[in-house]
RODO-2510 file (C-alpha; in nm, 4 decimals, decimal comma):
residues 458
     n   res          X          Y          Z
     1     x     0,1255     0,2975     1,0053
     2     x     0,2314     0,6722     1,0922
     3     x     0,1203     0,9984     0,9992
     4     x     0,1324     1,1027     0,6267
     5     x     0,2791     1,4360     0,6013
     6     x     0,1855     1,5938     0,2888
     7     x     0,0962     1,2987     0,1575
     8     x     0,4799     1,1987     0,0997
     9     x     0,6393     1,2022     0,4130
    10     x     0,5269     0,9099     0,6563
    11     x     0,6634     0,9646     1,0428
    12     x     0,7698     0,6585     1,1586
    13     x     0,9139     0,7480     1,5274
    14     x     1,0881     1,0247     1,7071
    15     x     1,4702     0,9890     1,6711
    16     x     1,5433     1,3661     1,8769
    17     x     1,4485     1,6933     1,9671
    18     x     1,5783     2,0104     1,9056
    19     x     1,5335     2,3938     2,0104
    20     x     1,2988     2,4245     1,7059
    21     x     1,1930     2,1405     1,6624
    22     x     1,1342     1,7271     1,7198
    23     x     1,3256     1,4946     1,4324
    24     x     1,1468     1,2041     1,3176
    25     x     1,2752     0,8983     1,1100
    26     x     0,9816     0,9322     0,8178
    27     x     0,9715     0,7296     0,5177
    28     x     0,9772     0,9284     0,1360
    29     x     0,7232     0,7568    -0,0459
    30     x     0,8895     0,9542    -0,3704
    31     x     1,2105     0,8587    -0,3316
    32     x     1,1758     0,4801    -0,1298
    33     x     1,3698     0,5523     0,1516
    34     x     1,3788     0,6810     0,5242
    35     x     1,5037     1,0271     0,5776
    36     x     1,5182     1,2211     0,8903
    37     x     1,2362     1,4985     0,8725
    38     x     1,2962     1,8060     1,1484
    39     x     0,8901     1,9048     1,2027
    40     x     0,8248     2,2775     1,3447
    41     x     0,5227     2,3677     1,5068
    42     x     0,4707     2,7600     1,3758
    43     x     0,4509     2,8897     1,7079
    44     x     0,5793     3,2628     1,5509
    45     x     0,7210     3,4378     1,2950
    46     x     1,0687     3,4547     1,4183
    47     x     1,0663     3,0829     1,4545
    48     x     0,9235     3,0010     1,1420
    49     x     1,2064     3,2577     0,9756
    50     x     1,4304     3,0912     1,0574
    51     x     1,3392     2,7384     0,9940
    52     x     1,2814     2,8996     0,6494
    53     x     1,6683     2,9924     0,6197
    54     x     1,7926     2,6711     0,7898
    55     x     1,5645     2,4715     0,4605
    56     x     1,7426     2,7102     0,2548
    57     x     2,1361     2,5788     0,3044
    58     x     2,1976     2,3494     0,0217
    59     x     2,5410     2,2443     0,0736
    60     x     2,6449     1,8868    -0,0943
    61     x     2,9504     1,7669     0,0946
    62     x     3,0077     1,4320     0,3158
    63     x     3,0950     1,5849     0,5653
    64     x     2,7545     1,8565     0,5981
    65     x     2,4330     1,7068     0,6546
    66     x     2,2184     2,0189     0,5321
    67     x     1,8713     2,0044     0,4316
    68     x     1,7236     1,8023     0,1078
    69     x     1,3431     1,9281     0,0508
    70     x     1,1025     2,0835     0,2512
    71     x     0,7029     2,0466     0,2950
    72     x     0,4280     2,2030     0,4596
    73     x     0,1061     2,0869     0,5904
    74     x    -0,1776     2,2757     0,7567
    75     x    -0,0115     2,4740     1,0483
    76     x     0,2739     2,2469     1,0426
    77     x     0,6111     2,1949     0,8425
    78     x     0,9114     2,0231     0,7773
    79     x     1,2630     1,9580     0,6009
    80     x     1,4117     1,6113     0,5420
    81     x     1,7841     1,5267     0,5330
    82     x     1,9417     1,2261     0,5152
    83     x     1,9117     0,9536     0,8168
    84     x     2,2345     0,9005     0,9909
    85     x     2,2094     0,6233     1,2754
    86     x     2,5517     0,6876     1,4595
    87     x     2,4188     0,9101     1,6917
    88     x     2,6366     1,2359     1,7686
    89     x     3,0228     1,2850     1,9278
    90     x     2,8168     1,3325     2,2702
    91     x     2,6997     0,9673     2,2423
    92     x     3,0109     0,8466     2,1226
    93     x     3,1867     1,0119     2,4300
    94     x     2,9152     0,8712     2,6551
    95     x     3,0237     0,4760     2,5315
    96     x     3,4345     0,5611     2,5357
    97     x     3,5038     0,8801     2,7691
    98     x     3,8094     1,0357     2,6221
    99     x     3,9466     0,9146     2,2779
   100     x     4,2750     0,8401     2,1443
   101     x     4,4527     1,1482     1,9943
   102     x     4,5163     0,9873     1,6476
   103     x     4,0665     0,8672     1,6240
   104     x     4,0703     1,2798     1,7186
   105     x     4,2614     1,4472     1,4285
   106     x     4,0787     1,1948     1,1943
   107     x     3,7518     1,3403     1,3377
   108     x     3,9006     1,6788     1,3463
   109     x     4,0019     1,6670     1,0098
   110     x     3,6602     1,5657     0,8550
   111     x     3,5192     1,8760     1,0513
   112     x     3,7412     2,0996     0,8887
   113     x     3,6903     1,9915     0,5674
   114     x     3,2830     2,0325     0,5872
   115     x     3,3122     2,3668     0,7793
   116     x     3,5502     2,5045     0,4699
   117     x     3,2539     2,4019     0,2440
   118     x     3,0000     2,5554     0,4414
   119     x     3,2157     2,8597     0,4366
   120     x     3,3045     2,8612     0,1060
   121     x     2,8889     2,9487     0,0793
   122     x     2,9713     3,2369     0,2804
   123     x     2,7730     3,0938     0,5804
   124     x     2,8473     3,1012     0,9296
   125     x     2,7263     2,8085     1,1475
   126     x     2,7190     2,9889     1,4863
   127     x     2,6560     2,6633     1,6576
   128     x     2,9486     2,3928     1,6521
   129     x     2,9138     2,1923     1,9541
   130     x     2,9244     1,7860     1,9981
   131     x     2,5492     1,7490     1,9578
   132     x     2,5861     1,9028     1,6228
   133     x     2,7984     1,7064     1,5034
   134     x     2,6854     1,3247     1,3782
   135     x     2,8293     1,0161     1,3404
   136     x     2,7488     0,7395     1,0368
   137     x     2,7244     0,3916     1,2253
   138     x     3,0839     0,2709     1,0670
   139     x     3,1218    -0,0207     1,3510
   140     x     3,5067    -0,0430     1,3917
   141     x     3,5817     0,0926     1,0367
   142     x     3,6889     0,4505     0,9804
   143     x     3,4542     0,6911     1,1338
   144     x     3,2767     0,9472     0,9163
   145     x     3,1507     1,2638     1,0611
   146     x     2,8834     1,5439     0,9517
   147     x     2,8040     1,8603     1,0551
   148     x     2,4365     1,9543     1,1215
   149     x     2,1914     2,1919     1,2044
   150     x     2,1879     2,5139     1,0313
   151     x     1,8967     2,6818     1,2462
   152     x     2,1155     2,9362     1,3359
   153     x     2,3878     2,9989     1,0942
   154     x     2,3820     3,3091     0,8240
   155     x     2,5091     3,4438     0,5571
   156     x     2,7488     3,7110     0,5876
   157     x     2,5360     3,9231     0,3780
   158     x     2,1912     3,8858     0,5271
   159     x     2,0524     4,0921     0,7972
   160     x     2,0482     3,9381     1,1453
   161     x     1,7306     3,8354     1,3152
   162     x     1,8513     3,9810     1,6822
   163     x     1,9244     4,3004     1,8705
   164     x     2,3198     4,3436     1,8784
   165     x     2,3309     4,2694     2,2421
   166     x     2,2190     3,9513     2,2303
   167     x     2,3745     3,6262     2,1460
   168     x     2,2774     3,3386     1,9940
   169     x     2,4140     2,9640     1,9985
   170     x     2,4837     2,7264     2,3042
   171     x     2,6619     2,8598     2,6248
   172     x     3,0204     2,7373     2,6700
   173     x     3,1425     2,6843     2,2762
   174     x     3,0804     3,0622     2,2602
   175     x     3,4051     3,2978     2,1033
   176     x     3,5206     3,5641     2,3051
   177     x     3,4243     3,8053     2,0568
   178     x     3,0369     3,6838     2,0122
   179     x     3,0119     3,7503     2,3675
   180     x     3,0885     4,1081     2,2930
   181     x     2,8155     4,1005     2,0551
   182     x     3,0525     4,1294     1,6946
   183     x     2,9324     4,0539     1,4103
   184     x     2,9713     3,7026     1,3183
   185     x     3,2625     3,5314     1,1124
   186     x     3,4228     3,2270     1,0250
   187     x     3,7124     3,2521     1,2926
   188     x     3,3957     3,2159     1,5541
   189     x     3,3006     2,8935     1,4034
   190     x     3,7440     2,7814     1,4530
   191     x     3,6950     2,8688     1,7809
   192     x     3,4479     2,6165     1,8888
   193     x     3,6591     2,3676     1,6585
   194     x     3,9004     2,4119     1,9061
   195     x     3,6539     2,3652     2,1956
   196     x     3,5144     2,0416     2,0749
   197     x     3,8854     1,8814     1,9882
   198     x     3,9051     1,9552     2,3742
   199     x     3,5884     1,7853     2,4668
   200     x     3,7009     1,4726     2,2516
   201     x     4,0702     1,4660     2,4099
   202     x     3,9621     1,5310     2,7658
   203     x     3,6312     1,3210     2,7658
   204     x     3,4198     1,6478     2,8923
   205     x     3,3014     1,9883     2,8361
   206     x     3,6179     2,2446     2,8622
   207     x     3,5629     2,5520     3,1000
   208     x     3,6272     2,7860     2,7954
   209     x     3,6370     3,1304     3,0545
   210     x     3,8570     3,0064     3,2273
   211     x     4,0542     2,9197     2,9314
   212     x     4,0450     3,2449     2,7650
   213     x     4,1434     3,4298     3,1002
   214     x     4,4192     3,1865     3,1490
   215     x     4,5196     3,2651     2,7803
   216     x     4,4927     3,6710     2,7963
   217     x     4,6632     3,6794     3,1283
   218     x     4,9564     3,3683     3,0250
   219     x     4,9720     3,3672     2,7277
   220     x     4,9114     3,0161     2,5065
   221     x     4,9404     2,7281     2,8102
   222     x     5,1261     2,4362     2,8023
   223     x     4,9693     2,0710     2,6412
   224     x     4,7074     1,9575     2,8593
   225     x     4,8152     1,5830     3,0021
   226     x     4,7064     1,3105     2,7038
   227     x     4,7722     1,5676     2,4837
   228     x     5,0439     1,5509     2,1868
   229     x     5,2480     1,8598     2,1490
   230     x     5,2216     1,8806     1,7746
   231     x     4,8269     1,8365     1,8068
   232     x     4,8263     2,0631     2,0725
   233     x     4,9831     2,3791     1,8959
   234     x     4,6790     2,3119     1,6001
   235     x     4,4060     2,3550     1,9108
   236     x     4,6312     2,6753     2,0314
   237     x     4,5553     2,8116     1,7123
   238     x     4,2279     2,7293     1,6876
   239     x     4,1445     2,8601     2,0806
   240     x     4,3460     3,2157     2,1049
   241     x     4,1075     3,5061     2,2676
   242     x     4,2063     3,7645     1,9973
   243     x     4,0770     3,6603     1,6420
   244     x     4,3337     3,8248     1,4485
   245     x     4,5846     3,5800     1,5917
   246     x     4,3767     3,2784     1,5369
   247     x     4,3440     3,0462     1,2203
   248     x     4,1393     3,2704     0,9994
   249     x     4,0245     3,0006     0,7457
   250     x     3,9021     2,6347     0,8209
   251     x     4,1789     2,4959     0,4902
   252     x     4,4548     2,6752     0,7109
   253     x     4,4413     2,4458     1,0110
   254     x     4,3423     2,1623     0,8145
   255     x     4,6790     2,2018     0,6649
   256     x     4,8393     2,2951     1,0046
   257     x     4,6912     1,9306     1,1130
   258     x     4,7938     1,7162     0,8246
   259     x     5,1410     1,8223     0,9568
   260     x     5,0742     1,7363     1,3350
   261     x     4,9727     1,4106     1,2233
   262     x     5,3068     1,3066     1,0849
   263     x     5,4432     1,3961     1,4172
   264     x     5,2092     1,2077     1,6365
   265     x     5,3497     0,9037     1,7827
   266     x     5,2171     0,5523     1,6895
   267     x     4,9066     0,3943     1,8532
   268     x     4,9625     0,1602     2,1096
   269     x     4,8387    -0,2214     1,9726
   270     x     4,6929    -0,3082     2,2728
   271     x     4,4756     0,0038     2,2440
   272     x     4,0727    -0,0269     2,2255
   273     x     3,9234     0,0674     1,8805
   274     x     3,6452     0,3125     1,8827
   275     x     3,3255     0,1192     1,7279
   276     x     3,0172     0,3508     1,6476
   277     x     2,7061     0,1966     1,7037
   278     x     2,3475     0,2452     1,5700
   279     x     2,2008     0,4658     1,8234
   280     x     1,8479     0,5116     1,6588
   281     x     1,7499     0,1538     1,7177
   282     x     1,5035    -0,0928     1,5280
   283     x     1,2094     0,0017     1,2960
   284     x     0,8880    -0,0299     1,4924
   285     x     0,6100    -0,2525     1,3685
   286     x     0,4860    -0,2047     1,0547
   287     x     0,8107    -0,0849     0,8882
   288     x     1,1054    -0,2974     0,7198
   289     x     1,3778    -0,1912     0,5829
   290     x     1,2195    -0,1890     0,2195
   291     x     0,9565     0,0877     0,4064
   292     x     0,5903     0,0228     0,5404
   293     x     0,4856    -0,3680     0,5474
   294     x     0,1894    -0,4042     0,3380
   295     x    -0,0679    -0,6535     0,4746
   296     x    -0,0507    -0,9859     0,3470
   297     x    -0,2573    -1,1039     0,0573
   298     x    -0,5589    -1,3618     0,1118
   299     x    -0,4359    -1,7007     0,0611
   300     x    -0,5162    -1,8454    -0,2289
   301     x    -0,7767    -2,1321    -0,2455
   302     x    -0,6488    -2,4706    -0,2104
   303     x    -0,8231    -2,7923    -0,4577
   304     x    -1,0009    -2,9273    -0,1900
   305     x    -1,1517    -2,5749    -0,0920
   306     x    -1,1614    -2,4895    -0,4998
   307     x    -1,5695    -2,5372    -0,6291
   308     x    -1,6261    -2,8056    -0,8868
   309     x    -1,5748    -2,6836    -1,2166
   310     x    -1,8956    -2,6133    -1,4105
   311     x    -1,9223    -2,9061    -1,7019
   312     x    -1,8375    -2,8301    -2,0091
   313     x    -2,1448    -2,7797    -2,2519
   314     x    -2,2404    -3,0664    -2,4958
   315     x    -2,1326    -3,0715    -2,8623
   316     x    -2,4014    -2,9285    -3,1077
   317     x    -2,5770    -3,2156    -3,3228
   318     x    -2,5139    -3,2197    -3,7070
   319     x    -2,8174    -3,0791    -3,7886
   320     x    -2,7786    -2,7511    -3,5647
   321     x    -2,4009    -2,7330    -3,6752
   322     x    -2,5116    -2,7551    -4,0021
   323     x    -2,7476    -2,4437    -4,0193
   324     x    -2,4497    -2,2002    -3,9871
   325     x    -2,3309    -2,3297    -4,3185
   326     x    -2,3945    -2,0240    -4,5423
   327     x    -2,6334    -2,1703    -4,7784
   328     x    -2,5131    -1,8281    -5,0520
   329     x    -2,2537    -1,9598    -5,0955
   330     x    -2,3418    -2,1764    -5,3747
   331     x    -2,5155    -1,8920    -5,5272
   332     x    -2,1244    -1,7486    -5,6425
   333     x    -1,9526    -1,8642    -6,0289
   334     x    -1,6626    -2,0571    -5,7791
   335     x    -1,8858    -2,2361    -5,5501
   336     x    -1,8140    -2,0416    -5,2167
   337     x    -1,7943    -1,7222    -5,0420
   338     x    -1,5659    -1,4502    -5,1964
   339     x    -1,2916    -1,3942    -4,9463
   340     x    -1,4205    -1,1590    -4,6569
   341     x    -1,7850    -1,2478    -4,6627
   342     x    -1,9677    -1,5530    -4,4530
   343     x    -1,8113    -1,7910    -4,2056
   344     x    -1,4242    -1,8703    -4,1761
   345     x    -1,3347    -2,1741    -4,3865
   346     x    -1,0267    -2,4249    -4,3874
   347     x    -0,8245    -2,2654    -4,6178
   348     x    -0,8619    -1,9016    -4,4780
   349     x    -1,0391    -1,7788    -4,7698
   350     x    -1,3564    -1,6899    -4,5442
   351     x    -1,3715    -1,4349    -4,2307
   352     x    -1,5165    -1,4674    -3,8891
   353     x    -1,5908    -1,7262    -3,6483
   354     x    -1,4150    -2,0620    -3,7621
   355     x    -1,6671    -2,3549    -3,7304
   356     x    -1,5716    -2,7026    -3,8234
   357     x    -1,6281    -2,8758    -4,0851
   358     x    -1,9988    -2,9461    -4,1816
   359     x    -2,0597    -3,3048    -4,3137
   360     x    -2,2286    -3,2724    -4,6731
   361     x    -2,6345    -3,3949    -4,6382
   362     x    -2,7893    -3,5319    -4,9440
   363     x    -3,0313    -3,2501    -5,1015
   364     x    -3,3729    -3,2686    -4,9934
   365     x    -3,6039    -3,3929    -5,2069
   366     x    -3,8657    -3,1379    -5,3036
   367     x    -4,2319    -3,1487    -5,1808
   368     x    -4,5488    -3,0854    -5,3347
   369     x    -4,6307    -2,7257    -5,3304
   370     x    -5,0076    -2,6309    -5,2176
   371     x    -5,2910    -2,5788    -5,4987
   372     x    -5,2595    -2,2335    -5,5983
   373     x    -5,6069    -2,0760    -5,5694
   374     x    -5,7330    -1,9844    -5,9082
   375     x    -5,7583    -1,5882    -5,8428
   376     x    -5,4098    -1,6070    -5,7824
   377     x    -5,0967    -1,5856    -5,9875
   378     x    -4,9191    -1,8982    -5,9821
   379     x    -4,5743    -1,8969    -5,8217
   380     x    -4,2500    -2,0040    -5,8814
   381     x    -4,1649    -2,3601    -5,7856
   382     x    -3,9216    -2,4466    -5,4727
   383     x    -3,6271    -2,6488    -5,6045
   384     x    -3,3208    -2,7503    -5,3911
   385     x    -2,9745    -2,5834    -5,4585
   386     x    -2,8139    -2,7823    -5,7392
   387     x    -2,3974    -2,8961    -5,6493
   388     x    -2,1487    -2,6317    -5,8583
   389     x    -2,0415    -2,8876    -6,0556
   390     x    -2,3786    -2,9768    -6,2135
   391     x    -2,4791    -2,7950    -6,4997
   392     x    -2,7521    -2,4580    -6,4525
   393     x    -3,1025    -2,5033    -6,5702
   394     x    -3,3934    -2,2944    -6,5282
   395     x    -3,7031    -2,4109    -6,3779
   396     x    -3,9717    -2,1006    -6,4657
   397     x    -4,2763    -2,2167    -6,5785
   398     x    -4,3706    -2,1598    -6,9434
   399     x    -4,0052    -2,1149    -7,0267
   400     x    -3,8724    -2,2550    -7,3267
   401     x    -3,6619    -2,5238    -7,3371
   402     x    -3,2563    -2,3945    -7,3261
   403     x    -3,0204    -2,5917    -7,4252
   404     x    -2,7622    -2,6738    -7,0878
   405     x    -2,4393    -2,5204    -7,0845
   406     x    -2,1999    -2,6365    -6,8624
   407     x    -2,0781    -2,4413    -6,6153
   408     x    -1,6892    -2,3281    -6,6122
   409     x    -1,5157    -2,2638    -6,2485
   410     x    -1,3853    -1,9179    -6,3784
   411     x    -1,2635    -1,6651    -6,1413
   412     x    -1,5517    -1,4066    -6,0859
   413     x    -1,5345    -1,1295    -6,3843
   414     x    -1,8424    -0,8084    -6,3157
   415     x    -1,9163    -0,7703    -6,7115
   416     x    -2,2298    -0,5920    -6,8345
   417     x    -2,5610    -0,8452    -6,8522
   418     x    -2,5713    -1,0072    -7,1733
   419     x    -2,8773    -0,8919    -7,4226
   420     x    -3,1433    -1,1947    -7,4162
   421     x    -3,0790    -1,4150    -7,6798
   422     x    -3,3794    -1,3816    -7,9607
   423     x    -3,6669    -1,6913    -7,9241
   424     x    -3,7900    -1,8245    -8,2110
   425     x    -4,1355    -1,8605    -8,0725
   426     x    -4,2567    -1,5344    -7,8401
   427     x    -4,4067    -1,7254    -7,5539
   428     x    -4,7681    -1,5878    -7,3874
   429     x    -4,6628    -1,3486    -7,0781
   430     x    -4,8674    -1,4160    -6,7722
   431     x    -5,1517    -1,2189    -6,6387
   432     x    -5,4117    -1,2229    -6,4399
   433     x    -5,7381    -1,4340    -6,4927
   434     x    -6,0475    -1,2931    -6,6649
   435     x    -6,2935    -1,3155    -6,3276
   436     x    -6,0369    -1,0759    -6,1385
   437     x    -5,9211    -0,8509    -6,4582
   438     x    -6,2831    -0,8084    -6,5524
   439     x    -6,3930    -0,6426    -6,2617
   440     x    -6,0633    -0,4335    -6,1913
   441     x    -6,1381    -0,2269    -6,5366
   442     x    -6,5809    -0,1868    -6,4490
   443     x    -6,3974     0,0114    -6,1635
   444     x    -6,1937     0,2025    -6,2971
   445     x    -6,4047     0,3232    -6,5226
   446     x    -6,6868     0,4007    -6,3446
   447     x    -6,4111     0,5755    -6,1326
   448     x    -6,2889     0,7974    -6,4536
   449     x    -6,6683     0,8701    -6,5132
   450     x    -6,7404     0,9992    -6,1969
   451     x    -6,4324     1,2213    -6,2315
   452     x    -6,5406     1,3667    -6,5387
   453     x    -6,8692     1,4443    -6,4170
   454     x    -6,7040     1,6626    -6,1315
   455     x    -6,5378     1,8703    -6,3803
   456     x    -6,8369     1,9350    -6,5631
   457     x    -7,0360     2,0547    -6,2557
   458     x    -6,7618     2,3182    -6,1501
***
């Protein structure tokens, strides 16, 4: 994997380098896709300037390749702009020498029409030459061109970042009138229009001094040989010394060349086409076209390679299933649980954890309690639960007799408790025997005589 920049930006592999700069294909880990990213090294202020103003050109045309973001990271930065593969007009000059005139005014024509938008921004490249210029890998379809690098271009209206005397941009697609150190304009930028058409027609670099001399001292020259005359009067315009007599917009020879066109004569069938290759070449290791290869996931385990599955446990036995029964719930007027309370039952009507069905056991018959000791109270007796459906009786000791009422499934009603019904016969209350109650009261009174005693002696 390459190096994150600003941990969004991952360099893949150099794709060229620049005055300012090496160009990398990266990939944007925001946006899923590769870019190009231009990296500076800040080796100065003036350098870093104007890598500042080229990030700032935000022209959206398809025929400008201008810069998209920008990013910075420890003494290092960079802009990203799209990734075109075609490789420039240089390349494309170095697979097919010089090109045919009507594959020229279609190029020609799509560098017009981006170097009208640029100016329409008010910005002067400075620095049209083939390198500059970039081609989308089309194959044999119709080419599509783009103009790049702004590292040097301005705005008419900002202050320029050399002396007067000196000039800025690549030697031979210089104007006549840069060289005398004028401010610069739009017409400079036609100029080196001119100069590349040239370079595309002739299959080299033009001697452009000897070309302006030959133009001050002759006038405009006659069509160079594989030249059209109609296309030739466009570059004439484009390529005079003085630049009041040259095209002073980029729409005006556009136009001037959509009527050249027309007069151009018709391509020869057995003629070549002009294919443009990918020029960048194939993704190192690591990358696809989707972006960075992520390793490959462990394979899964296979049945024979799988552990034995742990048994599964045994069922519980009645008896242990049976003791989460809620035993209150005979206890309520219907039999069971109001709904909400104890275990989940068939019918929904309990909550929690559904357990299955219990089997009903027989009561238990009840065992003899232990002799009560005689200091003792006695205590209640231990009787099984009786079914709902079998009528209440009470089993307190020294009770009287009731008579049974039957009980009645009736929903659940909270009423007031009932006043005790009147016995005919008041039955003894319990107490304790005479041995323990005997004793209690010797104490206690010897307890309230000692206490009065204490009074009496403060």
């Amino acid at each position: 994997m390459g190096e994150v920049f600003a941990g969004r930006y991952e360099l893949v592999d150099p794709v060229g380098r620049g005055g300012a700069g090496a160009v990398w294909r990266a990939w944007d880990r925001r946006r899923r896709r590769y870019v190009a990213a231009k990296v500076l090294q800040q080796s100065d202020a003036h350098t870093l300037l104007r890598f500042v103003r080229e990030q700032a050109v935000r022209i959206d045309h398809p025929h400008v390749l201008a810069p998209a973001s920008w990013a910075a990271d420890d003494d290092k930065v960079l802009f990203t702009m799209d990734l075109v593969s075609g490789g420039s007009l240089a390349h494309l000059i170095g697979d097919y020498g010089p090109l045919p005139p009507r594959f020229v005014c279609t190029l020609l024509d799509q560098l017009l029409a981006g170097l009208a938008a640029v100016h329409a921004e008010g910005v002067v490249h400075r620095d049209i030459k083939p390198a500059n210029i970039l081609m989308e890998a089309t194959g044999s379809g119709r080419p599509h061109l783009r103009l790049s690098d702004f590292g040097i271009s301005l705005r008419k209206d900002e202050p320029r970042l050399t002396e007067t005397n000196y000039v800025v941009g690549t030697p031979g697609y210089f104007a006549p009138e840069q060289m005398m150190g004028a401010e610069p304009d739009f017409p400079a930028d036609l100029f080196a229009v001119g100069l590349v058409a040239l370079y595309l027609l002739e299959g080299s670099k033009p001697d452009a001094r000897a070309l302006v001399e030959y133009f001050a001292a002759h006038g405009t020259p006659s069509a160079p040989q594989g030249t059209p005359e109609p296309l030739w009067q466009v570059l004439a315009g484009l390529l005079q010394p003085n630049p009041q007599n040259r095209f002073r917009t980029a729409t005006g020879a556009r136009k001037a060349l959509a009527s050249a066109v027309e007069l151009l004569p018709e391509p020869d069938p057995d003629e070549e086409p002009v294919e443009v290759f990918d020029q960048i070449g194939p993704l190192p290791p690591g990358f696809a076209e989707h972006g960075p290869e992520q390793p490959e996931p462990a394979p899964a385990p296979t049945t024979a390679d799988a552990p034995d599955p742990a048994p599964a446990p045994a069922p519980a036995p009645a008896d242990e299933a049976s003791a989460f029964a809620w035993e209150g719930a005979a206890q309520w007027p219907s039999g069971r649980a109001p709904t909400g309370f104890g275990p989940a039952t068939a019918d929904g009507s309990g909550r929690g954890v559904a357990f299955p069905p219990v089997p009903q056991q027989p009561p238990t018959p009840p065992t003899q309690a232990p002799a009560v000791p005689a200091h003792l109270p006695p205590r209640y007796e231990q009787t099984p639960p009786t079914p709902a459906t079998a009528p209440y009786t009470a089993h307190y000791p020294n009770a009287a007799a009731q008579p049974q009422v039957p009980f009645q499934a009736n929903p659940f009603v909270a009423s007031a408790p009932a006043a005790p019904a009147a016995s005919s016969a008041s039955a003894p209350r319990p107490g304790p025997p005479a041995k323990v109650a005997v004793p209690v009261l010797l104490v206690a009174l010897m307890c309230f005589a000692v206490g009065i005693w204490a009074l009496t002696r403060t």
